[in-house]
N, C-alpha and C positions, 0 to 999 in steps of 0.2 A: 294134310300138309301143314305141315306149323306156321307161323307167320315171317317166323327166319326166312323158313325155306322159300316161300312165298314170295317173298324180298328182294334174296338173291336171285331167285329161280327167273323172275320179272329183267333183272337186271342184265341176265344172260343173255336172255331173247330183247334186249336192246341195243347190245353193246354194240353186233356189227354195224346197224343203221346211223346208230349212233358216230361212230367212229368215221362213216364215210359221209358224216354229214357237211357240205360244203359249208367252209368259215362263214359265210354271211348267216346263215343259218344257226349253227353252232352261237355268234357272238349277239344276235337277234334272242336266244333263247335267256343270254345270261342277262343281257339287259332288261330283260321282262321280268327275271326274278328279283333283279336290282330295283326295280319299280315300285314292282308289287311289295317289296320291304317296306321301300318309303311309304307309297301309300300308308301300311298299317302301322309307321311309328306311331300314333295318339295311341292305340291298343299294345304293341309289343311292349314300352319302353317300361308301362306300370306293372305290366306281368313281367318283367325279367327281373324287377325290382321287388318286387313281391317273394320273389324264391332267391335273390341274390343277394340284396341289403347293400348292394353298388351305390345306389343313388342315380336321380335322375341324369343329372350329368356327365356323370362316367358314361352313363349307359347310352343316352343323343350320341354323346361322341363315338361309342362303338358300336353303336347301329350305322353311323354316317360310314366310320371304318371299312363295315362289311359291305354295304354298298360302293361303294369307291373299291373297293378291291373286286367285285364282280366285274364293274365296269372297267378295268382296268384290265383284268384278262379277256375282256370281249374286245376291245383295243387288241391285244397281242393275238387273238386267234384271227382278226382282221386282215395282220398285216403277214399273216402267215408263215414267220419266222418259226414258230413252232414245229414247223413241219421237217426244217433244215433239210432241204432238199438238196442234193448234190448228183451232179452228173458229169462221169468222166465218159466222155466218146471214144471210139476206139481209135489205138494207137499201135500201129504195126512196130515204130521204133521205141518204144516203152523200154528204158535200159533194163528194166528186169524182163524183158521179154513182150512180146506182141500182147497190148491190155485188149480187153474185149469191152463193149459197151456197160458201162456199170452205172445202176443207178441207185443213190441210199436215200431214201427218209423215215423220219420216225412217224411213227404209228401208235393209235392206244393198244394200251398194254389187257384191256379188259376190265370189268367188272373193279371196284374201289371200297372197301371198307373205312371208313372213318369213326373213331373213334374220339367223340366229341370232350372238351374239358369244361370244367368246374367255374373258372375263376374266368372264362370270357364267354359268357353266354350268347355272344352276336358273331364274337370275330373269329373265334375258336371252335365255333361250336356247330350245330345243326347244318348254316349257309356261311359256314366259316371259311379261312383258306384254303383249308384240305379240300372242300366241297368244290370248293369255286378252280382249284388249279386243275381237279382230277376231270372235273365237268370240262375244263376248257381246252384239256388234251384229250378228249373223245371217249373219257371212262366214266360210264354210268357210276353212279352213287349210292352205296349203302351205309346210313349213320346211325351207329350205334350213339341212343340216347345217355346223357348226362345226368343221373336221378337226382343232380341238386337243382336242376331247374327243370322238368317233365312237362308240365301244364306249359312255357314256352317254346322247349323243344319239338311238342306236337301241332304246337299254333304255326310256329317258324315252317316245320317241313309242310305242312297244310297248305300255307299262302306259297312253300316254292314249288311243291309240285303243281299245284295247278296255272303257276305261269307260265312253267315250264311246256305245262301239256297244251295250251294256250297259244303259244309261240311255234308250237308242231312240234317237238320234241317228241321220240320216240316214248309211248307207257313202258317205264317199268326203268325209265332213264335214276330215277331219284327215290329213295323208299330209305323207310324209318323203323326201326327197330330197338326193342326198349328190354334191360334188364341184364344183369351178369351173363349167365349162361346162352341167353341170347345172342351177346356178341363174342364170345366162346362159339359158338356153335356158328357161326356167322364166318369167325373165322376160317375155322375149320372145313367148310362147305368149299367143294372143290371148284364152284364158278367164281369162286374172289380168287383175285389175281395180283394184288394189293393191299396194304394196308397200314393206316395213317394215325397215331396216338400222339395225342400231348397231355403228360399227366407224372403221376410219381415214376420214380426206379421200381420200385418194388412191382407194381403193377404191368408197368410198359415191358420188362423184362420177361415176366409168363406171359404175356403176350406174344412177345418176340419169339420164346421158345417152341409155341404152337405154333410160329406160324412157318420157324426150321424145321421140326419134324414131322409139319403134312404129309403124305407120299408123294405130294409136289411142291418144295417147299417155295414161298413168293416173298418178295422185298416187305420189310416191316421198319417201316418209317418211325422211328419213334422218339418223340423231344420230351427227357426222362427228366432235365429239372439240372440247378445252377447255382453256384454259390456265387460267382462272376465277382471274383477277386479285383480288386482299386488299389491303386499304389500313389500314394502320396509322397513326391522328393524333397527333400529339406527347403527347397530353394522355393516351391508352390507353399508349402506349411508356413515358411515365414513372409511370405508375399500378400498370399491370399485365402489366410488361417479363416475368418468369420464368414466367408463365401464357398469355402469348402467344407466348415461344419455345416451350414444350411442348407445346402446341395445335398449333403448326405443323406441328413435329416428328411427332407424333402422327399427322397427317390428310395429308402429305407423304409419309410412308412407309408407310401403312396399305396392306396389302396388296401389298406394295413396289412401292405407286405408280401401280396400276394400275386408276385408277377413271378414268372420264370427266371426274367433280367433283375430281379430283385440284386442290390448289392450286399451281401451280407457278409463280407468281410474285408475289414481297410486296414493297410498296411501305414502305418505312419510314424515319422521320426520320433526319437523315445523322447520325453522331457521338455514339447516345445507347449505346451498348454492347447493342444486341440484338441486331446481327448476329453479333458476338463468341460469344454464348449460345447463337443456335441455330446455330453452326459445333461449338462444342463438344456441344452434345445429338444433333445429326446424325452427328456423330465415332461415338457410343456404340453407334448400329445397324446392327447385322449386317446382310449380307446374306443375302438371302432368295430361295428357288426363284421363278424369274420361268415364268409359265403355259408356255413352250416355248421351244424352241430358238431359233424365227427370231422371238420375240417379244424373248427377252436381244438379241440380235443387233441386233436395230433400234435396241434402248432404247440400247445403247453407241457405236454409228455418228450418232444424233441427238446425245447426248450430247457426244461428241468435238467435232462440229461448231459444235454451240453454245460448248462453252467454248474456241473458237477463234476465235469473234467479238472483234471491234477493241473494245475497254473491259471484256471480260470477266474475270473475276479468278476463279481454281480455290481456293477455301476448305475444301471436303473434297472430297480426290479421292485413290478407294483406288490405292495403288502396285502392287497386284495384279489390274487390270483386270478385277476381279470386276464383279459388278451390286449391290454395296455401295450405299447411299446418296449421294448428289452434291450441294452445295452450290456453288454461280456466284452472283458478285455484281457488279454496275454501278452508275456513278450513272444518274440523272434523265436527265441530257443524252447521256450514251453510250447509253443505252436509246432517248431520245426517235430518236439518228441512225440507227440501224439495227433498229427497231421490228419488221418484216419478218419480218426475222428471228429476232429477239430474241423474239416472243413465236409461234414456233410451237408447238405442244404436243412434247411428247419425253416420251411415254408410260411413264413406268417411275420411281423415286425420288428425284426431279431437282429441288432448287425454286432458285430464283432470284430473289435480294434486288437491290431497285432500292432505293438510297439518296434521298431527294430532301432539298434546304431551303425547298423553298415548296410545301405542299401546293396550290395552286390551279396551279401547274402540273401534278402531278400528274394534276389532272381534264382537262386539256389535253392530256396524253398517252393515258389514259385512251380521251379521245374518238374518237381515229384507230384505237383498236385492232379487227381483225376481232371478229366477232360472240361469244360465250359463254354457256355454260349457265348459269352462277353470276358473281356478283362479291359482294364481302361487306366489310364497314367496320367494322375495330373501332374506336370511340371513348367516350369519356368523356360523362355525358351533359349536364355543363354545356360541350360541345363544339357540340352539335347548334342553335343560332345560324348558325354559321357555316360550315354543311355541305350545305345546301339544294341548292347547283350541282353538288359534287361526286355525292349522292343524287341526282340528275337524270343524272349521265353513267354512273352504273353501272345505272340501269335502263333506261339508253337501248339500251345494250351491253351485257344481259343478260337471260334467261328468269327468274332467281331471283336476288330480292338477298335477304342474310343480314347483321344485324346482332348481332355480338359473337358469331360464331359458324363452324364451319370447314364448308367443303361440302360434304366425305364425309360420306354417310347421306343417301339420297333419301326421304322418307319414303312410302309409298304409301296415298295420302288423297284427296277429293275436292279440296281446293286449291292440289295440290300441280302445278307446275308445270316441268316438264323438256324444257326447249327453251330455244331463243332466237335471236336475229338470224344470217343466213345468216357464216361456216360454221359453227356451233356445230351449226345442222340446215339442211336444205332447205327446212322450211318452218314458221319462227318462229311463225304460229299456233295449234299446236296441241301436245301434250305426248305425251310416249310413256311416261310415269308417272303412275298416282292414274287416277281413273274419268274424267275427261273426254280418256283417250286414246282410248274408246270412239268419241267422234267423229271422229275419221280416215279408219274405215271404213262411214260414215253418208251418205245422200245423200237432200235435202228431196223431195216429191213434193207435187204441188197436186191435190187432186180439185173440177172447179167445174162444180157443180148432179149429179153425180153419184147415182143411187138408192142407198136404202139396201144395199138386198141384195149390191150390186157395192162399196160398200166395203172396205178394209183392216177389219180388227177395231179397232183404233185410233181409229178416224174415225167410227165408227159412233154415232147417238144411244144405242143401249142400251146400249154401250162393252160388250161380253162380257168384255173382258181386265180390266175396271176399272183402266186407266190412268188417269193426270193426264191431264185436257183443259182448253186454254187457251178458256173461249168469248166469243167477242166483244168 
């Protein structure tokens, strides 16, 4: 038996225990892997930085991230909202007819694939929030490894499984599997029931497609990446011109660039001297260790290609083909002709100013553009009159709008919402950040006229879990 199989095979013979494991239990299990993290931050934060080139900083604060987000869903398996229990009693004058006792809650959906990323090795990754949402709605875990960080991904699933197993977690609840075909074949295994990627289009997309053509095909969560368009109105650009060049600047090379919410392309009045500003504040930043080899690699070959489009203009571009920062600008109409292109994401410290002279075509361009996680509007607020259409095309065309505000920094919250229209993800629904990622791995279940004794704990009149129950 391979080690795949092994994995998953572990994960199957957990899931039912797993699943009907009472919330104290369940949110006992996540707090012990939230522990056991902190405990080994002296040891993790230098191994993540060793294979990441993040810096210590980055990396405290996204270790804190990923703990804070365990304990965060052991809070919501607490309070047993998760379960959304609802119970209609029967009802002889029901206008559509005599209702019979019905009871719904969600349940896990089984076995979970995750599919770890690159560029967040704590919060994304191994005990990231895929792990921690799928764990806290009662689906075992299987994570496929991240090869740009190996030696902490086997450290990271090391210290959670045996907290896990520590806290009484059922064996075979969490397991780690490493390599392409591995999680190919991983997916493909008919006990996964799910499955959670954040990573390119290109990739997240063959994924998706194995995971439609199973003989059982299962939900494939996938956050495929962002260009999260900005719109700049006359009335912000002449307001608060040197606080929005260094915002941009700021949240454009954060991390040289390498976030999903990265904003890589600003729409700005033609002719008012901003673009000038943040060609010179972009001038001023170093370049900075990109997560690996063949990640520099791509970001320079996307790069080239783009600032080789028909209307393109090189505003900063280092002469020593480092992974420096990069500035590209167009107007309105040379963006609106080859938009295609013009707005693919190019993963790495790259932003690009679209000039315009009439914002309402901008919302017209706007409208054609593939889907996004973010789009955000800085304006004035004696602007907001005459902004309603353009506010209607950036939420049409995105999971999160932000106003007077930049997209780096997902915060992880109950309303927070990280997704959006296909490709930004697979499936604009639901969020794979903040506690309602939980529902991904949820599926409703009807009990009608069922006895008590054979109920879920959930459903039950004496409710033993004392959950929320919706009745009647």
């Amino acid at each position: 038996m391979s080690a795949t199989d092994q994995a998953v095979s572990a994960a199957v013979a957990a899931a039912d225990a797993w699943a009907a494991a009472p919330p104290e239990d369940r949110a006992r299990a996540l707090e012990a892997a939230a522990d056991a993290l902190e405990a080994a931050r002296a040891e993790l934060v230098p191994l993540a930085d060793s294979e990441s080139h993040l810096g210590g900083a980055r990396l405290n604060g996204e270790l804190t991230r990923t703990t804070f987000q365990l304990r965060l869903f052991a809070e919501q398996v607490r309070a047993g909202g998760l379960y959304d229990a609802r119970i209609d009693r029967p009802d002889p004058d029901w206008p559509t007819g005599p209702r019979p006792d019905l009871r719904r809650y969600r349940t896990a959906v089984g076995p979970v694939l995750v599919f770890a990323a690159s560029n967040f090795p704590f919060a994304f990754s191994v005990a990231g929030g895929d792990t921690a949402s799928a764990l806290a709605a009662g689906c075992p875990v299987v994570v496929k490894a991240h090869p740009g960080h190996p030696e902490l991904s086997r450290r990271t699933a090391a210290i959670v499984a045996a907290a896990l197993k520590d806290a009484g977690a059922p064996d075979g609840v969490f397991g780690l599997v490493e390599g392409e075909q591995e999680g190919v074949d991983a997916l493909r295994h008919p006990g996964v029931k799910a499955a959670a990627f954040t990573g390119s289009e290109r990739g997240g997309l063959a994924l998706a497609k194995i995971a439609a053509e199973r003989p059982e095909p299962i939900p494939f969560y996938g956050e495929l990446g962002s260009t999260n368009p900005v719109v700049v109105t006359p009335g912000a650009a002449g307001a608060r011109a040197e606080e929005i060049a260094k915002g941009y600047v700021g949240s454009v090379t954060q991390g040289a660039g390498q976030f999903c919410t990265n904003p890589g392309i600003l729409f700005v009045p033609a002719g008012d001297g901003l673009v000038d500003r943040i060609a010179e504040l972009i001038g001023e930043v170093a370049a900075a260790p990109m997560l690996n080899d063949r990640i520099e690699a791509g970001f320079l070959s996307a790069a080239d290609a783009l600032g080789e489009r028909p209307g393109v203009r090189r505003l900063v571009w280092p002469a020593d083909g480092s992974a420096a920062p990069r500035l590209l600008a167009m107007d309105l109409a040379a963006f609106a002709a080859d938009f295609q292109a013009a707005a693919q994401e190019c993963f790495g410290p790259l932003g690009l100013v679209v000039a315009y002279e009439d914002l309402r075509a901008v919302a017209e361009v706007l409208a054609k553009l593939p889907g996004q996680l973010t789009t955000s509007l800085h304006a004035e607020a004696d602007e907001t009159g005459g902004l309603a259409d353009l506010a209607g095309v950036l939420a049409e065309r995105s999971g999160r709008v932000l106003w007077n505000q930049w997209p780096t920094g997902v915060s992880v919250t109950h309303a927070m919402q990280h997704g959006g229209p296909f490709p930004a993800t697979t499936t604009p629904a639901t969020t794979s950040v903040g506690t309602a990622a939980a529902e991904r791995f949820l599926r409703p279940v009807t009990y009608q006229n069922w006895p008590q004794d054979l109920l879920p704990p959930p459903l039950r009149d004496d409710n033993p879990w004392k959950v929320p129950q919706l009745i009647n």
